[in-house]
DOZA-506277 format. One line per 10 residues: their letters; for each residue x, y, z of N, C-alpha, C. Coordinates in steps of 0.2 Angstrom, whole numbers, plus 5000, padded with zeros to 4 digits. Example, Ala and Ser with C-alpha at 12.3 -4.5 7.8 and 13.67 -1.06 7.14 Angstrom:
<recs>
AS	5066,4972,5039,5062,4978,5039,5066,4984,5039 ~ 5064,4989,5035,5068,4995,5036,5064,5000,5039
</recs>
This chain:
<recs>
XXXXXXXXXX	5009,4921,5253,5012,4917,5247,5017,4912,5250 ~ 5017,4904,5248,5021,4899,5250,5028,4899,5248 ~ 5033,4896,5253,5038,4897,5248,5040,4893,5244 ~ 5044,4892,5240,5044,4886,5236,5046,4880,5237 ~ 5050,4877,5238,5053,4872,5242,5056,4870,5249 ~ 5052,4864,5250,5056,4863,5257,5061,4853,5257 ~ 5063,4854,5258,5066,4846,5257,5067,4842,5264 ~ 5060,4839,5266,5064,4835,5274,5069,4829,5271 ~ 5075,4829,5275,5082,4825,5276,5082,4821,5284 ~ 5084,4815,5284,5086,4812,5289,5088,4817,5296
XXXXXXXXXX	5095,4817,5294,5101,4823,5298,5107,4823,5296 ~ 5109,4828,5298,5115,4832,5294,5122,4826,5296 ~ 5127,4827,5290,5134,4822,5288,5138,4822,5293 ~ 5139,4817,5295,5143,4818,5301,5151,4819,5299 ~ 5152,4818,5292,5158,4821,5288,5157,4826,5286 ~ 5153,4830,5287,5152,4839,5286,5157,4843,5289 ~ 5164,4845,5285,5167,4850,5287,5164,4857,5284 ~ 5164,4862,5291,5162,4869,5292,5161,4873,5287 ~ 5167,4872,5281,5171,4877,5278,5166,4874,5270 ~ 5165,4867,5272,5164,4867,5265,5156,4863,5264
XXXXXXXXXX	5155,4862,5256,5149,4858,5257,5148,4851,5253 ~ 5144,4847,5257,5144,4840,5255,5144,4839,5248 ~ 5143,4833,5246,5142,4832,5242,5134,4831,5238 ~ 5132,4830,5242,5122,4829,5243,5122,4838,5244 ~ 5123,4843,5247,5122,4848,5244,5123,4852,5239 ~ 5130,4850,5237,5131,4852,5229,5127,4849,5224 ~ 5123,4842,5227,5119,4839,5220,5113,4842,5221 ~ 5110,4845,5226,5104,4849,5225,5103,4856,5225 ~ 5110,4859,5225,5112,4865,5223,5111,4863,5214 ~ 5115,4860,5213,5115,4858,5203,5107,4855,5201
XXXXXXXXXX	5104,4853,5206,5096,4851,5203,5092,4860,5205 ~ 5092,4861,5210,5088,4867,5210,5090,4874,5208 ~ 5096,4874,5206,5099,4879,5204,5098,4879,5196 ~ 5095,4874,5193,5092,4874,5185,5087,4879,5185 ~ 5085,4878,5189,5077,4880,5190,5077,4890,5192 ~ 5081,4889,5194,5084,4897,5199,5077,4896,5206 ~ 5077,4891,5209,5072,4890,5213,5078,4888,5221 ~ 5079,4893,5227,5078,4890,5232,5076,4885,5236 ~ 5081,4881,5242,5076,4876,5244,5079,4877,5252 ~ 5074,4876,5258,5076,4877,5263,5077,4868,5265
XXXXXXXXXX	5084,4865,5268,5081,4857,5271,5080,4857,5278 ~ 5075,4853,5281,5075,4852,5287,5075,4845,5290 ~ 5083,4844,5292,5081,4835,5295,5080,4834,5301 ~ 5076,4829,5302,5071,4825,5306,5076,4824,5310 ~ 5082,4824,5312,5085,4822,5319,5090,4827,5316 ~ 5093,4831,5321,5099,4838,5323,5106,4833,5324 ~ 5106,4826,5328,5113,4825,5326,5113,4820,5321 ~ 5120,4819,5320,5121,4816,5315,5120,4807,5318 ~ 5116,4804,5312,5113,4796,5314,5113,4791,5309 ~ 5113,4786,5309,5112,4780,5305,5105,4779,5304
XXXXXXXXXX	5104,4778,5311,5094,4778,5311,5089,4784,5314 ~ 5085,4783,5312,5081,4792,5315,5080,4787,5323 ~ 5080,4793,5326,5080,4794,5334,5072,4798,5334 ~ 5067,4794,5333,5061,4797,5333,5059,4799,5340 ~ 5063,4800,5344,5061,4805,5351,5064,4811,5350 ~ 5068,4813,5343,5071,4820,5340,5066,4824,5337 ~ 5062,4821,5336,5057,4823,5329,5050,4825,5333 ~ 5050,4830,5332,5044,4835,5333,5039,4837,5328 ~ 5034,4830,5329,5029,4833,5322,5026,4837,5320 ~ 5022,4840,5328,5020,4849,5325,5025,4853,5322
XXXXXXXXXX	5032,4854,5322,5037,4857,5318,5035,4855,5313 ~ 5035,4847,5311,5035,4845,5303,5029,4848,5301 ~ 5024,4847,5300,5017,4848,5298,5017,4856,5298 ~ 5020,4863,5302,5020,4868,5304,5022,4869,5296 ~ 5029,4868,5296,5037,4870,5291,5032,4866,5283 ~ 5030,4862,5282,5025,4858,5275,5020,4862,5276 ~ 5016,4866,5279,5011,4870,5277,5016,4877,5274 ~ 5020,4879,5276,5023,4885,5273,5026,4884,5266 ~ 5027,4877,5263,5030,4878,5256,5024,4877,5252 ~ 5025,4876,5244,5019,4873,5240,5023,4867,5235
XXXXXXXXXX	5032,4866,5236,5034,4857,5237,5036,4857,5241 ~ 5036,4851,5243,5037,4848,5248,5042,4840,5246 ~ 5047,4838,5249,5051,4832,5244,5054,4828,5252 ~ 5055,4823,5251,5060,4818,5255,5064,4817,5253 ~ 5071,4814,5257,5076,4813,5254,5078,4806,5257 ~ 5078,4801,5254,5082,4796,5258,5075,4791,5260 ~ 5076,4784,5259,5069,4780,5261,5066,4781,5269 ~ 5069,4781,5274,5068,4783,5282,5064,4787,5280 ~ 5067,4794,5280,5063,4799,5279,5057,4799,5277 ~ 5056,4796,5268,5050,4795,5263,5046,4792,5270
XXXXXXXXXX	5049,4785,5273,5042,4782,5277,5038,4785,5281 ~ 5045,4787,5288,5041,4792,5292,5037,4798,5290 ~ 5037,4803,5285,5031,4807,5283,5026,4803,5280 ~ 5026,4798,5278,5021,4796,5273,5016,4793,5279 ~ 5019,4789,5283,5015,4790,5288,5011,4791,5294 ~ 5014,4798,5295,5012,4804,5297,5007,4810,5292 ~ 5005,4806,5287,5001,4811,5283,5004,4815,5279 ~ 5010,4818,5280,5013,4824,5276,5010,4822,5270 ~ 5011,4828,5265,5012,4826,5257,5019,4828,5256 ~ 5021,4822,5252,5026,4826,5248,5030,4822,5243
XXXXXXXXXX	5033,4823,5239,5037,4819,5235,5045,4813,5238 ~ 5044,4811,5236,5052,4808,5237,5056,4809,5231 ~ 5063,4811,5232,5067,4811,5227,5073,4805,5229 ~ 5078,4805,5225,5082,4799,5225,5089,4803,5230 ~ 5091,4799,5236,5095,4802,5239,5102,4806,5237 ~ 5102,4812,5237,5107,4816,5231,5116,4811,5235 ~ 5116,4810,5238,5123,4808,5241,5128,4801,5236 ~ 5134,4803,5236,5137,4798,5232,5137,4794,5235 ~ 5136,4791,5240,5134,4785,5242,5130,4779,5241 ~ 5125,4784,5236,5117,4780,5234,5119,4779,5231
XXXXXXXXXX	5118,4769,5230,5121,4767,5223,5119,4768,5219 ~ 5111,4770,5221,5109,4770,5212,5110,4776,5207 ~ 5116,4779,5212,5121,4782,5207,5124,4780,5203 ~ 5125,4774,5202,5131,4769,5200,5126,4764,5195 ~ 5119,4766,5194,5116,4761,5189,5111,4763,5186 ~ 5105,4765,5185,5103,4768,5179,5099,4775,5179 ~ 5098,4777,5188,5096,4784,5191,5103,4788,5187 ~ 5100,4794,5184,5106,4798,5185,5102,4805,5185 ~ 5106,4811,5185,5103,4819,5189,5099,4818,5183 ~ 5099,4818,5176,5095,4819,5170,5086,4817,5173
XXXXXXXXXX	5086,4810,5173,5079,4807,5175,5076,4812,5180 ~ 5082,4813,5187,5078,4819,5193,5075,4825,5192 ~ 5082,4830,5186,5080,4835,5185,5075,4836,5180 ~ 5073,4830,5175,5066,4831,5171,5061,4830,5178 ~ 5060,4826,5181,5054,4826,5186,5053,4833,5191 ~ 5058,4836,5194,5058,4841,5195,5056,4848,5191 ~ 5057,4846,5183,5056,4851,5178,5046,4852,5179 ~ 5044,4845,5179,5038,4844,5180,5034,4848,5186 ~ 5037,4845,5191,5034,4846,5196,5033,4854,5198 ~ 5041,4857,5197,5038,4863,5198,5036,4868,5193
XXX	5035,4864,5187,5029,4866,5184,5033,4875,5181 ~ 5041,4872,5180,5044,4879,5175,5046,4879,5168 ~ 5044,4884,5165,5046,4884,5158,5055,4883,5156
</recs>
């Protein structure tokens, strides 16, 4: 059996202290946690970056880690481009980070978490 969600991300916040969790993890803790649905993320570069370091990325890992789920999502446009790409399947979601303005204009969690309600296909 598949597991449920997998989320490839860029790389992890270079403002990430230890003890706590970001802000883009809190908003996908409140989108999948609607759901009672875990989600493992795996970003495409290990340190923290502005732009992907495509000599980090190992795409047998990716195409490995996307055969093991049944979604499969991107986070952030970089990301979207390079799997798409690369063949993966998967959806793109709107980058959960307060940063992404289109927090600020007519995206809000409501539109994400219907499409997500779809996708994973729960009552």
């Amino acid at each position: 059996m598949k597991n449920e969600v997998l989320i490839f991300g860029h790389s992890p916040s270079p403002n990430k202290k230890a003890s706590k969790k970001t802000a883009t993890m809190k908003r996908l803790d409140k989108w999948f946690g609607l759901f009672g649905v875990e989600y493992k993320i795996i970003n495409l570069n290990d340190t923290p970056s502005n732009k992907l370091d495509h000599d980090q990325i190992n795409d047998s890992d990716l195409y490995e880690a996307a055969a093991q789920y049944r979604n499969v999502y991107s986070i952030g446009a970089e990301v979207t481009k390079y799997l798409t790409k690369r063949g993966i399947t998967h959806r793109p979601l709107p980058h959960p980070s307060p940063v992404n303005r289109n927090w600020n204009q007519q995206m809000s969690d409501a539109t994400v978490i219907w499409g997500l309600h779809k996708d994973l296909n729960v009552v």
